[in-house]
C-alpha positions in Angstrom: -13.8 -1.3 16.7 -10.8 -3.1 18.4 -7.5 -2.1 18.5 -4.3 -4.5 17.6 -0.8 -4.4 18.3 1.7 -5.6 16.4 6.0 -5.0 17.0 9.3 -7.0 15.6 12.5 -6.2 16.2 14.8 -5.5 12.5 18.6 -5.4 12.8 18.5 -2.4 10.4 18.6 1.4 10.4 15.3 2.7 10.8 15.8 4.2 7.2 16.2 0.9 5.6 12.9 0.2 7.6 11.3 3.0 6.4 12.0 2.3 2.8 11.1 -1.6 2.9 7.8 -0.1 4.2 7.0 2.0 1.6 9.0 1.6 -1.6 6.6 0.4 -4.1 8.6 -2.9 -4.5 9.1 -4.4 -0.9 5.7 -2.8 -0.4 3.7 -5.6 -2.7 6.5 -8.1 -1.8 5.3 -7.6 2.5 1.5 -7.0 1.8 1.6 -10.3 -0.5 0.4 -12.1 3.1 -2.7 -10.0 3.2 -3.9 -10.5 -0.8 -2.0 -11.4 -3.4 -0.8 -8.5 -6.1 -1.7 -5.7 -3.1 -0.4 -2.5 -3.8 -0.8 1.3 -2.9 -1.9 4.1 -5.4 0.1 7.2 -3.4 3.2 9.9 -2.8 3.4 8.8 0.9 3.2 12.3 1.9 1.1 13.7 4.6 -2.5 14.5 3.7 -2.3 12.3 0.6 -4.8 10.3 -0.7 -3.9 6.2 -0.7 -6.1 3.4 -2.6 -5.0 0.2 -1.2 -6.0 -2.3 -3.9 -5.7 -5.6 -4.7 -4.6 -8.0 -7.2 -7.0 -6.7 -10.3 -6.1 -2.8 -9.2 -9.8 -2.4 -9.2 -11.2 -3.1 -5.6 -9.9 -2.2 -2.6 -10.4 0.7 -0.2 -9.2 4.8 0.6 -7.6 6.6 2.7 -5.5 9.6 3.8 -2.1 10.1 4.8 -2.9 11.7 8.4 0.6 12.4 10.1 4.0 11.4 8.1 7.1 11.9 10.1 10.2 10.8 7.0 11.7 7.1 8.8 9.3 7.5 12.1 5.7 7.7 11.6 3.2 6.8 9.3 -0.6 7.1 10.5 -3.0 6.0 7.6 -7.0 7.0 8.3 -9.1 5.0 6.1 -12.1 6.3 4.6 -14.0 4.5 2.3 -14.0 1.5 -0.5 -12.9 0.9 -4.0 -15.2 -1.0 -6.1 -14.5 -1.5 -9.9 -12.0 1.3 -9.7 -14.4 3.5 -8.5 -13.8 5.4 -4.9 -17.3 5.1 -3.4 -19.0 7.9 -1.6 -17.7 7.9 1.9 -20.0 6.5 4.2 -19.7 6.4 8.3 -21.5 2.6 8.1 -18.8 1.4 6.6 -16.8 -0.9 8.5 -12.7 0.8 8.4 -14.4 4.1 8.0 -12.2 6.3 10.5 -10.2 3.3 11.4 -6.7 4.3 11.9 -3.2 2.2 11.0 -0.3 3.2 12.5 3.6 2.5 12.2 6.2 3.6 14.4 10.0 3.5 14.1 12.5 4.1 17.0 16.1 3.1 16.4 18.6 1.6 19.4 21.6 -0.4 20.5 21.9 -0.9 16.3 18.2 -2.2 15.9 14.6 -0.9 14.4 11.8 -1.2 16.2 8.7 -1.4 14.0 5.3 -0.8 16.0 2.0 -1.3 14.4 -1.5 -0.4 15.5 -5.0 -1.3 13.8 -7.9 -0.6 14.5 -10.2 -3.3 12.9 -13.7 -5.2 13.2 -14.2 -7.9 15.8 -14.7 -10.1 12.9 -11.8 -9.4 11.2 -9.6 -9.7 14.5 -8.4 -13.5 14.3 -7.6 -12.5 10.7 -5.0 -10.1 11.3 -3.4 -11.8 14.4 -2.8 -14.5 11.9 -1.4 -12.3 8.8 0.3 -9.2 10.7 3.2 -10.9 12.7 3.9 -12.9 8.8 3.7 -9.6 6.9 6.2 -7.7 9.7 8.7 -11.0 9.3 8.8 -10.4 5.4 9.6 -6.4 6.3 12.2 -7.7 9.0 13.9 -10.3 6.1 13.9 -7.7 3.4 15.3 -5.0 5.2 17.9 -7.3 7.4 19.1 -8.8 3.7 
């Protein structure tokens, strides 16, 4: 598993950050870059469960909510997969089983800085190099607007 590392700077309160994050709404509009119609099944809270799913709201994959901090920390541990709407048994062979996503906030000098980490597959690595930095510029466009 390697781990990426992602950061933009957003002339926004961290709060306005926070939201474009993880309001339903700005949520599909910034994850658009990674598959068309992605959104999140979830409360956001911490310990809750999240299916990240695609387009058809059938496939996708798990995971759980491991820290929330409100407008300063979200750490996302994924589990398992979602095939035809169905969670699959979790399975430590599975490729993002364990893998953690994380996203910092710190406010200064009238700025957000958004931090991401990922922890991904070699063979996905080149993949999200490509689509993070686009995704975090749709986050830094909607919340700067």
């Amino acid at each position: 598993m390697k781990n990426l590392n992602f950061s933009i700077q957003i002339n926004a309160p961290k709060e306005k950050v926070w939201e474009t994050l993880w309001n339903d709404a700005t949520y599909r509009e910034w994850t658009h870059v990674f598959s068309p119609g992605s959104h999140a099944v979830t409360d956001w809270q911490e310990g809750s469960k999240v299916q990240f799913l695609g387009g058809e709201g059938n496939s996708g994959m798990y995971s759980q909510i491991h820290k929330m901090v409100p407008n300063q920390v979200m750490e996302i541990k994924h589990i398992g997969e979602v095939k035809d709407g169905v969670e699959q048994p979790a399975d430590p062979e599975t490729s993002w089983y364990g893998a953690m996503e994380n996203y910092y906030l710190t406010e200064g000098n009238g700025q957000t800085e958004l931090k991401v980490t990922l922890d991904t597959e070699e063979s996905h690595t080149d993949y999200f190099q490509e689509a993070f930095p686009k995704a975090l510029a749709i986050v830094k466009e909607i919340a700067e607007r």
